[in-house]
N, C-alpha and C positions, 0 to 999 in steps of 0.2 A: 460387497457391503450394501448396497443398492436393493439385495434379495433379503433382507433382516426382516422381521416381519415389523420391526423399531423404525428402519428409514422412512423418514416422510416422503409423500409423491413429489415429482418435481411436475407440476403443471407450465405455471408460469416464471419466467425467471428475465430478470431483468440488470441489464449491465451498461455500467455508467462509466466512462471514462472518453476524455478529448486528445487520446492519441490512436490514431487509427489503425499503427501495427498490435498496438497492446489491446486496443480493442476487438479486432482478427483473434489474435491469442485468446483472449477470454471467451468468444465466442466456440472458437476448437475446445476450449476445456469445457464446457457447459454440455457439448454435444455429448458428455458422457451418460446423458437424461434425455435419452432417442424421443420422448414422447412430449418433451418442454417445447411450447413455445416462447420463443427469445426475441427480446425487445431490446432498442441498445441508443443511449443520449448521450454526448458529447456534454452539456450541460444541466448542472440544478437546473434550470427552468423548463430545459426539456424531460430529465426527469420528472420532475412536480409534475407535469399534464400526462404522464403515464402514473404515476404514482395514484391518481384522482382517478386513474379511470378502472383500473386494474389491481385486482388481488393477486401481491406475487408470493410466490413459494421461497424464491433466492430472491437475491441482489446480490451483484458481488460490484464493488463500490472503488472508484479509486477519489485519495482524499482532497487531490491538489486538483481543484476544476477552475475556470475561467472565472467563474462568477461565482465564487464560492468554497465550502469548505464539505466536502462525503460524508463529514459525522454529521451535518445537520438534516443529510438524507438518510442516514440511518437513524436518527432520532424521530425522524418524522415517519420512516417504512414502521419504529417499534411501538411508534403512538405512545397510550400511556402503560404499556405491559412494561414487566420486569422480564429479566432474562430468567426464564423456566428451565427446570432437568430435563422435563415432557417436550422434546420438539416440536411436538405438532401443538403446544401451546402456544407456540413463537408464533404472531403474526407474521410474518418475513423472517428466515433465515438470512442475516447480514453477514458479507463476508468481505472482510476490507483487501482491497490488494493494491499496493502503491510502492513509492520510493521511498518514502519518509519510516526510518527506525526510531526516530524521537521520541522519548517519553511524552510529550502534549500530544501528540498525532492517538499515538500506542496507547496510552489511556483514555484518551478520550474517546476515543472510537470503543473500546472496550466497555467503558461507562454509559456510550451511549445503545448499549448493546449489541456489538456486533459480537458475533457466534466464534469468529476466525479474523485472523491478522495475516495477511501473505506480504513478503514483498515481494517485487516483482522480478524479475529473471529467474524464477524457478523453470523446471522444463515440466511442459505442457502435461504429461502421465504424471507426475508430483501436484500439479494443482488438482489434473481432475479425481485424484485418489485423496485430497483434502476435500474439495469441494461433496464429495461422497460422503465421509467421515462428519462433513458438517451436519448435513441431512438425516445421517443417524444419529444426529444427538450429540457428536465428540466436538469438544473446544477443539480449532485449529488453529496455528500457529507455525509461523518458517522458523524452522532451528535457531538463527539467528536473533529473532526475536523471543525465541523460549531462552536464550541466552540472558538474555536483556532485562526480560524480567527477573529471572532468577538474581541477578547481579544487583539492582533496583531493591528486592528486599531484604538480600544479605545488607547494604547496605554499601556495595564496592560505587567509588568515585568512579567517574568516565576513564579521568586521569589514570588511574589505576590500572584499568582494563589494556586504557593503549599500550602501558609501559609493559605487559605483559605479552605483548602482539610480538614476535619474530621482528626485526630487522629487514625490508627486504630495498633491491635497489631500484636508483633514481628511474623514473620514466618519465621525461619531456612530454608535456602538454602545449596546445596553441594558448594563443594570449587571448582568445576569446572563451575557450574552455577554463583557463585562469581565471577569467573577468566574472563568470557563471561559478567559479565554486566559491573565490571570495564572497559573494552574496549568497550562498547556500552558507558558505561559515557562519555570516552574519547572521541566521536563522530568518531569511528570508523564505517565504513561498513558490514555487514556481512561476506561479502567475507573477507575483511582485519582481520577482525577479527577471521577468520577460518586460516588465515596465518601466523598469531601473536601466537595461540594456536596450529598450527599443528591436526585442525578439517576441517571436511566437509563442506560446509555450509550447509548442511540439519542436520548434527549434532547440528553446532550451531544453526540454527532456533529451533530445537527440546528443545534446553538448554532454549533458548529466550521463547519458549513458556510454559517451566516449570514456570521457572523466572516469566512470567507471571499468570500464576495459583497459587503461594505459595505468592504471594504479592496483588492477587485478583488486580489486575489492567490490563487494556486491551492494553498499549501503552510503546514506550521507555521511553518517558519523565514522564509517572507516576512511571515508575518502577527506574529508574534512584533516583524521588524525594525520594517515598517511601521508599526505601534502603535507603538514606541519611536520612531520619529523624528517622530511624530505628537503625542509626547508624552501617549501616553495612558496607557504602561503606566510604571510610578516604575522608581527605578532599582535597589529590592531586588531587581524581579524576575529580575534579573542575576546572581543565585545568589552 
């Protein structure tokens, strides 16, 4: 895809996210652009002073940071362009990749122009075969989130969707990985959520992605569902 004569170059490419394994990952995927130099901030603030200094080709973005929220670096990477057909119209290719499935994350990252939606646990040749795809010009998107929208304009409730999900059985969780999804229920942050608990946020994402392995689901709002028809999370959590 990278040989079209359509794909843009990938010079410079820039990767933002404050978890160190997922940031290893996105650096292995990037390497699919042998001739990119790659720059990489735990934090908005460390982003901004590369952002100021540097014209990037990527950014691949993740949205929950310490100090901050990834669509406001992708708003800031798309300046005042609209998202274009012409990739190489695009000041920065934005490409969000996180935890968060929620329609506020999902759209607004979209609105704020980002090119692609990932979440994260895709395997390493699936991202760098989107990240590719982005550069040629194609909207990208994880399955599950092309799910998501589709579902959003037919007009199907959340409610809906769960009650359509298979059945599957209980899995025991610790009461600290309980303590961490209750407040993901609550439509907490990660960060807020590492605040509320007196954790890291690479702790909590570490809790987030047990959560996710012992309830075999890949997202917040399946894990969220899952727990609830599992009966593990009460029914305050329901906001």
């Amino acid at each position: 895809m990278t040989d079209t004569p359509d794909a843009r170059l990938v010079r410079e490419v820039l990767i933002v996210d404050d978890d160190a394994a997922m940031e290893a990952e996105a650096v292995a995927a990037v390497s699919v652009f042998p001739d990119a130099r790659v720059r990489t901030a735990r934090t908005m603030a460390e982003a901004e002073r590369w952002i100021a200094r540097v014209q990037f080709d990527l950014a691949v973005i993740d949205l929950g940071l310490p100090d901050g929220s990834g669509i406001t670096l992708i708003r800031r990477l798309m300046g005042d362009a609209l998202p274009a057909a012409d990739v190489h119209a695009i000041p920065t290719v934005c490409v969000a990749r996180t935890v968060f499935d929620d329609d506020a994350h999902l759209f607004g990252a979209l609105s704020a122009g980002a090119q692609g939606y990932l979440l994260k646990g895709e395997p390493i040749d699936v991202v760098r075969m989107r990240l590719q795809a982005a550069m040629a010009g194609e909207p990208v998107v994880s399955p599950a989130i092309a799910r998501r929208v589709l579902a959003h304009f037919r007009g199907e409730a959340p409610a809906a969707r769960a009650s359509a999900r298979p059945a599957i059985a209980p899995a025991a969780l610790t009461q600290r990985e309980l303590d961490v999804l209750r407040q993901l229920a609550n439509g907490q942050t990660l960060a807020e959520v590492g605040k509320v608990l007196t954790l890291s946020v690479n702790t909590v994402k570490t809790h987030v992605k047990n959560v996710y392995a012992r309830l075999d689901v890949s997202s917040r709002i399946a894990a969220v569902d899952t727990a609830r028809r599992m009966g593990l999370l009460e029914d305050d959590t329901r906001g």
